[in-house]
Steps between C-alpha positions, in 0.01 A plus 500: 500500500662155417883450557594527205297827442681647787868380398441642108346815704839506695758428292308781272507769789878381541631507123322851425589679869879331408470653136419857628804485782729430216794754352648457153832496641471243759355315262830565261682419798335153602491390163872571422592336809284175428602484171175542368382161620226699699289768382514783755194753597779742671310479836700536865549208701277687774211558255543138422469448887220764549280379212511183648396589825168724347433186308502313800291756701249532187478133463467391824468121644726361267553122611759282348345387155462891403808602666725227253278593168536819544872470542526230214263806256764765609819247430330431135477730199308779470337404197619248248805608302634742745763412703462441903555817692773588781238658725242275494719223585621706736167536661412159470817466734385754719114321523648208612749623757201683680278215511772215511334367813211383205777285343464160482790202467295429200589831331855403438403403155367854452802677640737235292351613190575888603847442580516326165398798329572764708792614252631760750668428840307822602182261478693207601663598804228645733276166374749316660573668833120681534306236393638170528677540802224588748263278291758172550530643857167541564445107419394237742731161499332329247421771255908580511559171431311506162675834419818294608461291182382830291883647599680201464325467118646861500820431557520293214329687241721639197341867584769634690231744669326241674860352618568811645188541682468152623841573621444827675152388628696187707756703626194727614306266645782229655522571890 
């Protein structure tokens, strides 16, 4: 199997496990409390958790290049049209956290464009203090310095998201 193969083969096993976890009224619920800038498959945060970790048991070996497609297929649409969905976000969160030490000071551009669009601090939040966190900590001294100038463009960007996580991820990470 290619990587690609195997991310469309994951993100598959993910959307349709996700999909038959779901409830009509969590989906009400998450949809009503986004204001319907999500779509919402009604499924549990710990079926978002445990169909992660099968995926990650059923696809195993996943190095860094698969780990951030797949996470990047998840944070997309389902199909063209549709609008992106809570959970899958929510497991693209969820891939990353588990296999932050993959991360790279180079995927700050990647994890930019998700706070950008994560259009829920439910998303937003645990990016922020799951992902970026141990990944900026998890730096060596020259690698933090790039991601210095990454934050300090954040800090200035209109998108008050990325203010608040470039503030938040300094306080984190200042000794």
């Amino acid at each position: 199997m290619t990587e690609m193969t195997d991310v469309a083969a994951a993100a598959d096993f993910i959307d349709r496990t996700l999909r038959n976890e779901g409830a009509w009224y969590r989906a009400d619920e998450v949809a009503n409390r986004l204001g319907g800038v999500l779509a919402s498959y009604g499924s549990s945060i710990g079926a978002v958790r445990g169909t992660v970790r099968d995926a990650l048991r059923k696809f195993k070996d996943m190095g860094h290049d698969t780990t951030v497609m797949l996470a990047s297929a998840l944070w997309g649409q389902p199909k063209p049209g549709s609008l992106p969905v809570f959970e899958r976000r929510l497991a693209a969160v969820v891939l990353l956290q588990t296999n932050v030490r993959l991360l790279r000071h180079s995927d700050l551009t990647r994890l930019e464009g998700f706070l950008r669009s994560a259009q829920a601090a439910d998303l937003a939040e645990p990016l922020v203090s799951d992902v970026l966190v141990p990944l900026l900590a998890g730096l060596g001294h020259r690698e933090r310095q790039r991601a210095s100038a990454v934050l300090a463009r954040w800090r200035e960007d209109p998108e008050a998201r990325l203010q608040t996580a470039a503030g938040q991820l300094e306080k984190e990470l200042t000794p």
